[in-house]
N, CA, C and O atoms as a GROMACS GRO file, in nm:
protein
  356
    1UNK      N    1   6.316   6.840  11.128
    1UNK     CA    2   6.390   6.732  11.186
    1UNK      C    3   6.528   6.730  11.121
    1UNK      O    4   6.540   6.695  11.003
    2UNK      N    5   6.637   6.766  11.198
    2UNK     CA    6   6.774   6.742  11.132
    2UNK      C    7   6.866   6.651  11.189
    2UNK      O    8   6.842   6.637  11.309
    3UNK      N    9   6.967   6.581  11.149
    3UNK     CA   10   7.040   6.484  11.144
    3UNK      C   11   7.175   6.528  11.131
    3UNK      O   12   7.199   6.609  11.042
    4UNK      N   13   7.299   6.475  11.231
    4UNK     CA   14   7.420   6.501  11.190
    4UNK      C   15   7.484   6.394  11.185
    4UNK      O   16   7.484   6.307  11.272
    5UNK      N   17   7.568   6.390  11.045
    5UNK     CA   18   7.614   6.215  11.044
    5UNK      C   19   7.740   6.264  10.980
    5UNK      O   20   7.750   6.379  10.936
    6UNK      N   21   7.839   6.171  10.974
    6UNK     CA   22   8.000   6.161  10.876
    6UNK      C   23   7.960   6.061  10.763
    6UNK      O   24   7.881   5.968  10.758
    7UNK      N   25   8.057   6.124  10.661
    7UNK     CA   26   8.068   6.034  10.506
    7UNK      C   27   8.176   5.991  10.541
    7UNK      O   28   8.228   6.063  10.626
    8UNK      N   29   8.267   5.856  10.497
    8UNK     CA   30   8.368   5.849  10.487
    8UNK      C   31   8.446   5.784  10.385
    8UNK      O   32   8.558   5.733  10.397
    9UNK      N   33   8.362   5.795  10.270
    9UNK     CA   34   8.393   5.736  10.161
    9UNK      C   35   8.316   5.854  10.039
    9UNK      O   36   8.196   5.880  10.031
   10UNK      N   37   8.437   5.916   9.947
   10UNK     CA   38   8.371   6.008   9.854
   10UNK      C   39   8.380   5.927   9.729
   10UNK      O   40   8.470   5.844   9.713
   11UNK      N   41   8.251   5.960   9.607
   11UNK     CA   42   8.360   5.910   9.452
   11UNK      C   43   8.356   6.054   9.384
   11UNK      O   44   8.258   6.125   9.363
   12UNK      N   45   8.507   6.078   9.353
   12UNK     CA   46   8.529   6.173   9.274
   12UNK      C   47   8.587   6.116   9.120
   12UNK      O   48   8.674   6.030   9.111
   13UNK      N   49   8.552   6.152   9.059
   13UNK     CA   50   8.596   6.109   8.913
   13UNK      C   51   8.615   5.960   8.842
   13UNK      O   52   8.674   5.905   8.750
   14UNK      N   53   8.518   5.932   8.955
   14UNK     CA   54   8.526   5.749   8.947
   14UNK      C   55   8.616   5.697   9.022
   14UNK      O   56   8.633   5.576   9.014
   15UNK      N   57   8.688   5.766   9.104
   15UNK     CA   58   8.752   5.729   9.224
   15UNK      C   59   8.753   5.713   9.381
   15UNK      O   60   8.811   5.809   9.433
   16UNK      N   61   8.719   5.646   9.448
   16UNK     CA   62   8.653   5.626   9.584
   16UNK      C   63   8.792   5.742   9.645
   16UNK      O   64   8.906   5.749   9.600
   17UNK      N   65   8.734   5.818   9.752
   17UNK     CA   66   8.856   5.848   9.798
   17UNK      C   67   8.814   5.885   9.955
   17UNK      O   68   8.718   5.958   9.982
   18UNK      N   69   8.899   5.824  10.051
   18UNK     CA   70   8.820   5.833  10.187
   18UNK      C   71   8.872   5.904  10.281
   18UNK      O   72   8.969   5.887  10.355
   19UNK      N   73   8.774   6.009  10.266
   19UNK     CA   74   8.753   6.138  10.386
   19UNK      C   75   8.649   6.156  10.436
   19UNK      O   76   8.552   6.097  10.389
   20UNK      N   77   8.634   6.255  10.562
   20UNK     CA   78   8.543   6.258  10.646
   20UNK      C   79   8.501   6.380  10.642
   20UNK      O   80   8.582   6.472  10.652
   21UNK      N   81   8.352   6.405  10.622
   21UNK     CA   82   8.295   6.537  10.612
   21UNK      C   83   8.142   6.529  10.673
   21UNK      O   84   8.044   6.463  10.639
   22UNK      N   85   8.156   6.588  10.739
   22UNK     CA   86   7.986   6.603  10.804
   22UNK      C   87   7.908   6.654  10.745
   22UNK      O   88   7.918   6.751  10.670
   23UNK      N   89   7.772   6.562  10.787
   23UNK     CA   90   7.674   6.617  10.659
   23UNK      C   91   7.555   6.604  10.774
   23UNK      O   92   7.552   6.520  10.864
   24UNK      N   93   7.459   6.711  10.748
   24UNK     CA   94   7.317   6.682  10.786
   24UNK      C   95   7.205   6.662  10.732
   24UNK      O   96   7.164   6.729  10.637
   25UNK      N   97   7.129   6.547  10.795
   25UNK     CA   98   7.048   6.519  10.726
   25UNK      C   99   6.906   6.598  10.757
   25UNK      O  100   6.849   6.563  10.860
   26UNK      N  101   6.827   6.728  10.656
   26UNK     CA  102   6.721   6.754  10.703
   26UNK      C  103   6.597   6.737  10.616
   26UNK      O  104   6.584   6.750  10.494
   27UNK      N  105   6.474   6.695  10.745
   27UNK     CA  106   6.361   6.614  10.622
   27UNK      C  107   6.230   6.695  10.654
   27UNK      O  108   6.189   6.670  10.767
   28UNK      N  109   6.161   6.776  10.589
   28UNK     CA  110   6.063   6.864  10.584
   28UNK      C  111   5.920   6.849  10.539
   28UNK      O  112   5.875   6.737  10.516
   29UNK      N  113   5.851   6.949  10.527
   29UNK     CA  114   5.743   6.900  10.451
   29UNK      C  115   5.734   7.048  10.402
   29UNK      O  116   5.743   7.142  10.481
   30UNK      N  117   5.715   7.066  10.261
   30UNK     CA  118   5.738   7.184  10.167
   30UNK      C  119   5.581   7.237  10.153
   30UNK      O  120   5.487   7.220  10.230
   31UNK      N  121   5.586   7.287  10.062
   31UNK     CA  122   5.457   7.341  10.002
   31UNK      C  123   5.350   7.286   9.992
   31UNK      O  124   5.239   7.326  10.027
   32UNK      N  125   5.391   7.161   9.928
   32UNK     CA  126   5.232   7.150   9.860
   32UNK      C  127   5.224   7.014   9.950
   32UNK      O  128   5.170   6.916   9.898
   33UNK      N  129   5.269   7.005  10.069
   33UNK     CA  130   5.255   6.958  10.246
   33UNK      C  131   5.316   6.793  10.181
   33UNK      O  132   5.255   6.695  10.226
   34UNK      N  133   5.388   6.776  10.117
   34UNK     CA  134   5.473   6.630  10.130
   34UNK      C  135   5.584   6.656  10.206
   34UNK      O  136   5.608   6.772  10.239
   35UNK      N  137   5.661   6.556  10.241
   35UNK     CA  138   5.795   6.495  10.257
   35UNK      C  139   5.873   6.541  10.189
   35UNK      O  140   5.843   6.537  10.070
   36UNK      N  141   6.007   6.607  10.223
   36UNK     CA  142   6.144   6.597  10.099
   36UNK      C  143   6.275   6.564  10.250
   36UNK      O  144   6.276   6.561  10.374
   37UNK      N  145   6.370   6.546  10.135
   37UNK     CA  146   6.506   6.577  10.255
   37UNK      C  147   6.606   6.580  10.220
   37UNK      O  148   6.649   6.495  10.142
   38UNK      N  149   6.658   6.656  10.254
   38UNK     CA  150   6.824   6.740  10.207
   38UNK      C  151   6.913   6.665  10.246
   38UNK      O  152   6.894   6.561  10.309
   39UNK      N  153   7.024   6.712  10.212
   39UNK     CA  154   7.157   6.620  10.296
   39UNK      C  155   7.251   6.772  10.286
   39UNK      O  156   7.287   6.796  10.171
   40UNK      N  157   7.287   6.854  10.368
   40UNK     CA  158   7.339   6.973  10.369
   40UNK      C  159   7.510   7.002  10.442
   40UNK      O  160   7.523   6.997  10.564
   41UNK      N  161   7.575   7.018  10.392
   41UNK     CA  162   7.704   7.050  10.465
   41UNK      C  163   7.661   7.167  10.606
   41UNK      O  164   7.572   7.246  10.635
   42UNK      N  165   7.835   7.095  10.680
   42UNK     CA  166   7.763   7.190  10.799
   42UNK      C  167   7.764   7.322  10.780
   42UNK      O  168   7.695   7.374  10.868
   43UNK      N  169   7.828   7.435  10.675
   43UNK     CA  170   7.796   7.496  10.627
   43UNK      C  171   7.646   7.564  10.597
   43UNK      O  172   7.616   7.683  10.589
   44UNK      N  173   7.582   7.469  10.585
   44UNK     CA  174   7.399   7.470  10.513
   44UNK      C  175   7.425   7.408  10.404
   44UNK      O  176   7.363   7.302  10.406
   45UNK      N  177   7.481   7.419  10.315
   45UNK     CA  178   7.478   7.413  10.130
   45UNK      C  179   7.421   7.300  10.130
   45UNK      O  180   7.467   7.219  10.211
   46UNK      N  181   7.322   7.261  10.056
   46UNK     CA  182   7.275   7.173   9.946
   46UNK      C  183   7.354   7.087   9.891
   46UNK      O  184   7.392   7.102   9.775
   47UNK      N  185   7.400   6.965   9.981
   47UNK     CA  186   7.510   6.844   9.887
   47UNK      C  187   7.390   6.802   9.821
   47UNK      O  188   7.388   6.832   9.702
   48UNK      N  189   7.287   6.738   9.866
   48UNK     CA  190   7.187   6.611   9.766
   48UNK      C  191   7.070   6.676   9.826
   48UNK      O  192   7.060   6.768   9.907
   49UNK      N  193   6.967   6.587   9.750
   49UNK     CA  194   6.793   6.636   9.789
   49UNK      C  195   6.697   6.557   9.716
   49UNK      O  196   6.718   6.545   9.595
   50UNK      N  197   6.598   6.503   9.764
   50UNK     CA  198   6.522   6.425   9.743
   50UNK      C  199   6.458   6.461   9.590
   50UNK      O  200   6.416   6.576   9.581
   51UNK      N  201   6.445   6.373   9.466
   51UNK     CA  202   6.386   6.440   9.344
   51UNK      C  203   6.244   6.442   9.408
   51UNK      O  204   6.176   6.545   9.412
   52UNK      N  205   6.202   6.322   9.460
   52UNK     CA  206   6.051   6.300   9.476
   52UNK      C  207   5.995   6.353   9.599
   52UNK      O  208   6.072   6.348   9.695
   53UNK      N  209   5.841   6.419   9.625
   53UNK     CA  210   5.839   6.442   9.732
   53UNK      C  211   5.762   6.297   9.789
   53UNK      O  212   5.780   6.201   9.715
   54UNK      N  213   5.699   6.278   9.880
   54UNK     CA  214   5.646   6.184  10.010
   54UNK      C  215   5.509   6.208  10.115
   54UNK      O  216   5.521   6.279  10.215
   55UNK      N  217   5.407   6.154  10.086
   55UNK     CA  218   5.312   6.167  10.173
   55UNK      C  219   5.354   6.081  10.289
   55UNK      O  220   5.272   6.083  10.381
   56UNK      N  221   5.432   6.025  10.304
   56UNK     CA  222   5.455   5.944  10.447
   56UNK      C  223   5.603   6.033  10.491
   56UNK      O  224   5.689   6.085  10.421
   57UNK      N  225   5.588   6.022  10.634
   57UNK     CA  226   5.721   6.046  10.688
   57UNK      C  227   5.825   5.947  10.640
   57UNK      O  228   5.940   5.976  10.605
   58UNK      N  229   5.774   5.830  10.643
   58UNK     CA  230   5.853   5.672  10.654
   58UNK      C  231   5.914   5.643  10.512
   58UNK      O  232   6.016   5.576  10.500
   59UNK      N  233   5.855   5.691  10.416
   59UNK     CA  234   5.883   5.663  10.278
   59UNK      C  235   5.980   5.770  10.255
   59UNK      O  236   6.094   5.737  10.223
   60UNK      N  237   5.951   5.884  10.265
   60UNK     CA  238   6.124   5.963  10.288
   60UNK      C  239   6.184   5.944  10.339
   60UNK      O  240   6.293   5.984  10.298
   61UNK      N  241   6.189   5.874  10.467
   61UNK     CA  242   6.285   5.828  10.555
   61UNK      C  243   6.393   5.684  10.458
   61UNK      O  244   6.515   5.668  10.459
   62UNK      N  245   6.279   5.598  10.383
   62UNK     CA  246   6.335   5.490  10.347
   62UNK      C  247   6.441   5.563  10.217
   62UNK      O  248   6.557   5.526  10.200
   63UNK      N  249   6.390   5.644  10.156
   63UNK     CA  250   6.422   5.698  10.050
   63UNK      C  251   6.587   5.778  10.063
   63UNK      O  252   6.689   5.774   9.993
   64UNK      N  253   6.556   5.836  10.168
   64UNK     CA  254   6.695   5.890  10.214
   64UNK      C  255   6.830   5.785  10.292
   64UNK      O  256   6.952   5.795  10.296
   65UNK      N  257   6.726   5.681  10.351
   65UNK     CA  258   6.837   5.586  10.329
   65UNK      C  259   6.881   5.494  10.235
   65UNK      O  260   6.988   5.434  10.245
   66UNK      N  261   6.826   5.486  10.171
   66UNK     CA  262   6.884   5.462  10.001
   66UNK      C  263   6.997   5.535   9.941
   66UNK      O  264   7.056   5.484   9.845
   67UNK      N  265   7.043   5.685  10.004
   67UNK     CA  266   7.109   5.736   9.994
   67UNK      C  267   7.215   5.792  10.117
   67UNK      O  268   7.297   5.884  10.125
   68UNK      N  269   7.174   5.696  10.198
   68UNK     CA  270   7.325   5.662  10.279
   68UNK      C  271   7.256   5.765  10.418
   68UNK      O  272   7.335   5.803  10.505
   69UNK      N  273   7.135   5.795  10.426
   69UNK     CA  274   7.086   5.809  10.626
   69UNK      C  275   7.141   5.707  10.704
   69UNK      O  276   7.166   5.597  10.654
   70UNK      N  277   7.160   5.731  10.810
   70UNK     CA  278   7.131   5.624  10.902
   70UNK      C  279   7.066   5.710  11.040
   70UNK      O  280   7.099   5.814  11.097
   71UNK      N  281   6.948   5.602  11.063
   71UNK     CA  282   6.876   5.651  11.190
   71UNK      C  283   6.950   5.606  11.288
   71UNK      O  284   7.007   5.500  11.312
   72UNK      N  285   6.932   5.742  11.359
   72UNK     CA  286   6.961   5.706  11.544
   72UNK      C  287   6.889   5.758  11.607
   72UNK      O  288   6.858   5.876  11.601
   73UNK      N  289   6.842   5.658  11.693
   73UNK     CA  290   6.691   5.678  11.799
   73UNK      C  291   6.743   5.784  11.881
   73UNK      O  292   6.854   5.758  11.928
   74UNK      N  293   6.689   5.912  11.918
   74UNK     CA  294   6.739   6.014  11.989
   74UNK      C  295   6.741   5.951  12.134
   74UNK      O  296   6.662   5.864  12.172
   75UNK      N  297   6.849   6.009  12.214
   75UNK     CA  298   6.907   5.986  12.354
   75UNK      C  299   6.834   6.075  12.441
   75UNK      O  300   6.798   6.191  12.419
   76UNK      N  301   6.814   5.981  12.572
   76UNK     CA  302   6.740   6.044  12.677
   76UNK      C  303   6.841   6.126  12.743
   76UNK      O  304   6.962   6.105  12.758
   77UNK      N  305   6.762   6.232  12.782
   77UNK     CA  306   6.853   6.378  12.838
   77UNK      C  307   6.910   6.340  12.957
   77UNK      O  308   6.858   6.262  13.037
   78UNK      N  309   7.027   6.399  12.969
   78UNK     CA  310   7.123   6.384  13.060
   78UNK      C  311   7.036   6.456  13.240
   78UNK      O  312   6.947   6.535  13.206
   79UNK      N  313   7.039   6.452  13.317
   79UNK     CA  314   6.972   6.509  13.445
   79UNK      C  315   7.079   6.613  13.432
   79UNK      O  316   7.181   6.596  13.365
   80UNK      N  317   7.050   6.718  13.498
   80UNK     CA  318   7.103   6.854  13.515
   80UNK      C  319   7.072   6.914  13.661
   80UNK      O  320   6.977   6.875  13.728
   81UNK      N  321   7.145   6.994  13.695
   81UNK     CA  322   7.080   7.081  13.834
   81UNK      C  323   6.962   7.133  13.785
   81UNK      O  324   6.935   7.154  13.666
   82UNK      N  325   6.891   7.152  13.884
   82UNK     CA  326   6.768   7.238  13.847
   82UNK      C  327   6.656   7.194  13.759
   82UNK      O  328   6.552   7.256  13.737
   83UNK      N  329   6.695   7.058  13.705
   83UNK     CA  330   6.571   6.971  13.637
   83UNK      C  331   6.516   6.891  13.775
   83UNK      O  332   6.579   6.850  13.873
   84UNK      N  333   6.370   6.885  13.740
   84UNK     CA  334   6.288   6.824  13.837
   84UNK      C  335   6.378   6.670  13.872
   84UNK      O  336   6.422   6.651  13.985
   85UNK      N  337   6.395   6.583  13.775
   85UNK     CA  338   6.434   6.474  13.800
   85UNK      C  339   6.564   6.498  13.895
   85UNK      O  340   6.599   6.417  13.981
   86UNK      N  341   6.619   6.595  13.873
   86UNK     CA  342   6.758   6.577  13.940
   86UNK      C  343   6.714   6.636  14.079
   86UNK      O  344   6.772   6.589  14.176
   87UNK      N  345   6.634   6.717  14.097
   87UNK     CA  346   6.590   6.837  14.214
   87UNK      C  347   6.539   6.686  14.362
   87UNK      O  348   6.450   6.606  14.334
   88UNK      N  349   6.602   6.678  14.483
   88UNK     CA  350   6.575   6.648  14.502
   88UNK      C  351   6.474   6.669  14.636
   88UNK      O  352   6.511   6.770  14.694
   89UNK      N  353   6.392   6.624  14.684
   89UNK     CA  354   6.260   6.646  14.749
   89UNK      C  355   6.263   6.743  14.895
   89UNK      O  356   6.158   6.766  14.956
   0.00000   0.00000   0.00000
C-alpha cells in the first residue's frame, strides 16, 4: 500500500524552513508478518521508518500518523471508453 503526499515544513538545524518535497508513504508487512511503514522520497530512499513493528493494520496506520500521514480515502475511477460502465448497451 503506498501513499503520495507533500511536506511543507522542514527542521533543519533547529530551524523550520518551508519547502515542498514529496514523500511516499509505504506500509507493509515484513518478515516475521507485522506492520511497518516507510516514508520514502520519490526517489525510493528511506527518509523515516517505523522503529516498531504492528499486528494491526490500524495501529501502524495511527503510528505513522503521529508522524505526519494523512489518509485519503482512494477515488472512484474515472469511466473510460471501453469500460463496461461507460460501454453503452
Amino acid at each position: 500500500m503506498v501513499a503520495l503526499q507533500s511536506i511543507k515544513s522542514v527542521c533543519l538545524r533547529g530551524k523550520t524552513k518551508e519547502v515542498e518535497m514529496r514523500v511516499i508513504w509505504r506500509f507493509f508487512v515484513g518478515e516475521d508478518m507485522r506492520w511497518r511503514w516507510q516514508q520514502l522520497s520519490v526517489d525510493r530512499a528511506v527518509v523515516a521508518e517505523s522503529r516498531s513493528s504492528y499486528e494491526k493494520y490500524e495501529r501502524c496506520l495511527a503510528a505513522a500518523q503521529q508522524k505526519g500521514y494523512i489518509f485519503e480515502a482512494a477515488q472512484d475511477r474515472l469511466p473510460r471508453p471501453g469500460n463496461r460502465i461507460y460501454s453503452r448497451p
